[in-house]
C-alpha positions in Angstrom: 40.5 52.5 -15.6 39.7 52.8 -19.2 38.9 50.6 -21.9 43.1 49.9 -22.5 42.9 48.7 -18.4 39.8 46.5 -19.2 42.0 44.6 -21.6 44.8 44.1 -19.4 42.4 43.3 -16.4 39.9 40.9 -18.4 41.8 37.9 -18.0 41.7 38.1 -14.2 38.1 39.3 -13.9 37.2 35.4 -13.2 39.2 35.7 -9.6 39.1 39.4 -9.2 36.4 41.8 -10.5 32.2 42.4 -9.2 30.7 44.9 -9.6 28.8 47.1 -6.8 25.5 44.9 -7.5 26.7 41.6 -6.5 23.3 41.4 -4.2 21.6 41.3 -7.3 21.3 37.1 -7.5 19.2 35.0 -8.3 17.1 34.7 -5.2 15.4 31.3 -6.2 18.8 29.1 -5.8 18.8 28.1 -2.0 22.2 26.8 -0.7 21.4 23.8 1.2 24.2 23.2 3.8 24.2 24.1 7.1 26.4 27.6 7.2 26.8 27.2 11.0 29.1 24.0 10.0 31.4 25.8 7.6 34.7 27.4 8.9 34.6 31.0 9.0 37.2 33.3 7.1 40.1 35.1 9.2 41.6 39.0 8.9 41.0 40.7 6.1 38.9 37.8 4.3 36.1 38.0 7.0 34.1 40.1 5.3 33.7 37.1 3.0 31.9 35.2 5.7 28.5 35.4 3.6 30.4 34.2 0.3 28.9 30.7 -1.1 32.2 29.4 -1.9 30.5 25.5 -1.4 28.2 26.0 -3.9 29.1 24.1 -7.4 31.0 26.9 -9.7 31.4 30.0 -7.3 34.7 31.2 -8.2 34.3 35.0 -6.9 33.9 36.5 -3.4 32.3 39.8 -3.1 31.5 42.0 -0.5 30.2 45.9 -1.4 28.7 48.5 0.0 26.1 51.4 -1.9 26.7 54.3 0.6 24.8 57.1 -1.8 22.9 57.9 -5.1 18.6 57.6 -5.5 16.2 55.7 -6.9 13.6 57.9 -8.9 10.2 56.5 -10.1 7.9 58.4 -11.7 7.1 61.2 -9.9 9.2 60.3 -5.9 12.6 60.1 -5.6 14.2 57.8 -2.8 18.0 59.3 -1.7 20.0 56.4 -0.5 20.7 57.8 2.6 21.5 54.6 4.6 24.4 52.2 3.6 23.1 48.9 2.2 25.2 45.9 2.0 25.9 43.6 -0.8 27.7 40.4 -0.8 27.4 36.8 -2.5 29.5 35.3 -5.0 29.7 34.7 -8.9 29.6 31.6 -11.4 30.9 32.0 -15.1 28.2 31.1 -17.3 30.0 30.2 -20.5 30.2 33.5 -21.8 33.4 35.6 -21.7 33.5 37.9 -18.4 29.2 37.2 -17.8 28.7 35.9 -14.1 25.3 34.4 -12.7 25.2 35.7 -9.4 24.3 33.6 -6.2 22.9 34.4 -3.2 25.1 35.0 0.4 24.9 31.8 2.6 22.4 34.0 5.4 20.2 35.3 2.4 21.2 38.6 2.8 22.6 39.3 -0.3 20.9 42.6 -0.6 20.3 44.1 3.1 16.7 44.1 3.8 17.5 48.3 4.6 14.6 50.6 4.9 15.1 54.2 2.9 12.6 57.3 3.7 9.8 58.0 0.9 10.1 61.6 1.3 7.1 63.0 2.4 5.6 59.8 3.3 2.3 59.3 3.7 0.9 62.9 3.1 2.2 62.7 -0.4 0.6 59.4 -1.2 -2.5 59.2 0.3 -5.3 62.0 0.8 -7.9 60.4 2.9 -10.6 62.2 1.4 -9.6 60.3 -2.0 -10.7 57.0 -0.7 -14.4 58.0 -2.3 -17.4 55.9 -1.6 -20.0 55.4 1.0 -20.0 51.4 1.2 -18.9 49.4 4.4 -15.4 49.3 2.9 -14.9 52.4 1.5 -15.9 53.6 5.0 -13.8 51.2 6.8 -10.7 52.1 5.2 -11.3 55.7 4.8 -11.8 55.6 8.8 -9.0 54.0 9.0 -6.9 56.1 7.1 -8.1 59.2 9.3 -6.9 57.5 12.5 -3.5 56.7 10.9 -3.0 60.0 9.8 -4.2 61.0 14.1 -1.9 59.0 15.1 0.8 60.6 13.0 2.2 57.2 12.3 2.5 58.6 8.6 6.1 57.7 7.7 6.3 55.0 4.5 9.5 53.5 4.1 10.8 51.8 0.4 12.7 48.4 0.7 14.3 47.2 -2.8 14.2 43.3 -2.5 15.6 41.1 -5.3 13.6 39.2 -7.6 15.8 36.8 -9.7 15.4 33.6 -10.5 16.8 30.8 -12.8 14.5 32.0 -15.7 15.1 35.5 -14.9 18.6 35.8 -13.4 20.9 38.7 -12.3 23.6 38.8 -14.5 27.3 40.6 -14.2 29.6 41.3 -17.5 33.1 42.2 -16.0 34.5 43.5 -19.0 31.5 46.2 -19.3 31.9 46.9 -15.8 35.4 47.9 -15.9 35.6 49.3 -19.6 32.5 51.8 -18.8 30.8 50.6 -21.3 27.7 48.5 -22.0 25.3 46.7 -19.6 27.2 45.7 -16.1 24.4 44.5 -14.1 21.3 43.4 -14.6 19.6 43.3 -12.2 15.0 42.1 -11.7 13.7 43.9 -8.3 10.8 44.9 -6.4 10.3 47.9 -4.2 8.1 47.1 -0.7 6.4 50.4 0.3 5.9 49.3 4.5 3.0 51.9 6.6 0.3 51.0 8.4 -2.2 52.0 6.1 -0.3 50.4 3.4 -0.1 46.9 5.0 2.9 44.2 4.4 1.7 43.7 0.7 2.4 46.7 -0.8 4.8 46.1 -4.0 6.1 48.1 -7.2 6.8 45.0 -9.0 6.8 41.3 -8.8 8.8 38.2 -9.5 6.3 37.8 -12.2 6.6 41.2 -13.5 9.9 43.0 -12.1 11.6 46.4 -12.2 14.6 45.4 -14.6 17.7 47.3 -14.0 20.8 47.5 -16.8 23.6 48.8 -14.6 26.5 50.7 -16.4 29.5 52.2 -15.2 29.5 54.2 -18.8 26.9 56.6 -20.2 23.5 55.8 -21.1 21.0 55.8 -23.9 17.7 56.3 -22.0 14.1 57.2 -24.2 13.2 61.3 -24.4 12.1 62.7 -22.0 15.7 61.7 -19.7 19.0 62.9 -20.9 22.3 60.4 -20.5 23.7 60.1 -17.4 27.1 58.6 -16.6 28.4 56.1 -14.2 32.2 55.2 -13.7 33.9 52.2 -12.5 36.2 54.0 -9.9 39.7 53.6 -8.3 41.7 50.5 -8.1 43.5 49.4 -4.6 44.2 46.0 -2.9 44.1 44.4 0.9 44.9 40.7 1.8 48.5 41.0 0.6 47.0 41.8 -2.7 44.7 39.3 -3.0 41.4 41.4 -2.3 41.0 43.8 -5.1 39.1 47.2 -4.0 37.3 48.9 -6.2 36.6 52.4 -4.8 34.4 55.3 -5.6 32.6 53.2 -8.3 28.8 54.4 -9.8 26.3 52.4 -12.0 23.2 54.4 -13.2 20.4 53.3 -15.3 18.1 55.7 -16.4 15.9 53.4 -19.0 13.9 51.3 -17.0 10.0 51.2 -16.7 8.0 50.3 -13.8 5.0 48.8 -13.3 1.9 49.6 -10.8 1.7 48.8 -7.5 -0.2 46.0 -6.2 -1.4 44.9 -2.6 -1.5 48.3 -1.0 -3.9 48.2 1.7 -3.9 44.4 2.1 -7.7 43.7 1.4 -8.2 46.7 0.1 -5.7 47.2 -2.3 -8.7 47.2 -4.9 -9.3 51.0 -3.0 -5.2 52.3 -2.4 -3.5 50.8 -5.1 -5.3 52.8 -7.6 -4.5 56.4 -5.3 -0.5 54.9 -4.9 -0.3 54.8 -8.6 -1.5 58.6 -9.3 0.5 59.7 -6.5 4.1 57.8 -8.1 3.1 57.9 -11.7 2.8 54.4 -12.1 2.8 52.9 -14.4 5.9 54.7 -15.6 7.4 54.2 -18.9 11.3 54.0 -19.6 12.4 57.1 -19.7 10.8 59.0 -16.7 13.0 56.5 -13.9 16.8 57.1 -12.9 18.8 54.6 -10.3 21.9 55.9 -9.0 24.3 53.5 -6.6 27.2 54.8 -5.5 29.7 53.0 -3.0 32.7 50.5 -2.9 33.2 46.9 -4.0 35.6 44.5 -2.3 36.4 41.6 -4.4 38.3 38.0 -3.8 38.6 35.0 -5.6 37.0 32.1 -3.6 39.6 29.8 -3.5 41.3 32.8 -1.6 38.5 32.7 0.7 38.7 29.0 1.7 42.4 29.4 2.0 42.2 31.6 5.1 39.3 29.8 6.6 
């Protein structure tokens, strides 16, 4: 589907059209009834269960999965090797074809799915580099030894959402399908999870986010990356037509920068954060990140939803 299809699709991109990022919300807004109350969706609008259609404005139903692609920052590259599911809903927000994206009623709207740094650990952390001969320096480099004894030297990368009402995740349907412009955009974090690292350990922040522009067409990014190219896909339908598939859909980015990593090593971050950010580059300017998600979109309008409740 080309720009000429965009036209002839633009009207019905209110009811019918998401893109694969539809996780990408804005994680502040909490829906406040109880989901256990609400009726659930039957046959093929099921897989709507999680779609906010109660919440004031929601007039799309989305539920997508990203099934390959990578994240690259700096100097690491994460492949998408585990499916991660997207779902939530969409509210116009005055402007032609640009949706606010909510959240899904259990908070999943972005699976909390755990992808492989490759080489873990080893490639992030050198014991030896935790220099100094005071308590903590001691401590931790101890206790960096008896991680890496204990083999437990796997790090895994969990991309959380980070939208809010002053920052939120934004979808134009009229880019998405015309492979053109700025789809998504989407504000995230990345949580590296090890031992070693702690539960803190974060590329980005609310505050300060990793900002993703999601196209389905080519971009523009800063020397030294070359444009890449996204696509919006193939165009089916389920429900008796009222589910629109979009299949075999990309949106790339290869612009963004990313900040440094902070809380790495819990208390003492002030000791790993510095050796995280030499190992990944970080900071890292535009130009020297890709993202790459790859997978189908399933798309409703919400009234459809509620109608087969």
């Amino acid at each position: 589907m080309r720009k000429d299809g965009s036209r002839r699709l633009a009207g019905t991109a209110r009811r019918s059209i998401i893109g694969l990022t539809v996780g990408v919300v804005m994680a502040g807004v909490l829906l406040t009834s109880a989901t256990s109350a609400l009726a659930t969706p039957k046959g093929a609008f099921a897989q709507f269960a999680q779609c906010p259609t109660k919440f004031p404005g929601v007039e799309l139903c989305t539920f997508g999965q990203v099934t390959s692609g990578e994240v690259a920052i700096g100097k690491t590259s994460v492949p998408i090797s585990k499916t991660l599911t997207i779902q939530g809903g969409g509210v116009p927000t005055g402007t032609e074809e640009l949706f606010a994206l909510v959240p899904a009623l259990n908070g999943e709207s972005l699976s909390k799915t755990e992808l492989n740094v490759p080489g873990g650990l080893l490639d992030l952390v050198n014991c030896k580099e935790i220099k100094g001969n005071g308590f903590f320096e001691i401590a931790e480099r101890l206790t960096c030894e008896a991680i890496f004894e204990n083999k437990t030297t796997g790090v895994g990368a969990t991309t959380e959402l980070v939208a809010n009402t002053h920052n939120p995740a934004l979808l134009d349907t009229q880019n998405l399908i015309g492979e053109e412009g700025t789809a998504v955009t989407l504000p995230v974090r990345v949580h590296l999870s090890n031992p070693l690292l702690g539960s803190t350990c974060y590329i980005g922040s609310e505050a300060s986010p990793i900002e993703l522009h999601l196209t389905t067409g080519t971009t523009s990014p800063p020397a030294p990356n070359k444009p890449i190219s996204g696509k919006a896909g193939t165009f089916s339908s389920e429900g008796e037509g009222a589910i629109l598939v979009l299949g075999e859909a990309s949106l790339v980015d290869n612009s963004f920068s990313v900040p440094v990593a902070e809380g790495c090593g819990g208390f003492f971050s002030f000791l790993i954060d510095p050796i995280v950010d030499a190992k990944l580059g970080l900071p890292s300017a535009a130009g020297h990140n890709t993202a790459i998600l790859n997978g189908p979109e399933k798309v409703t309008a919400a009234s459809e939803v509620v109608a087969h409740e």
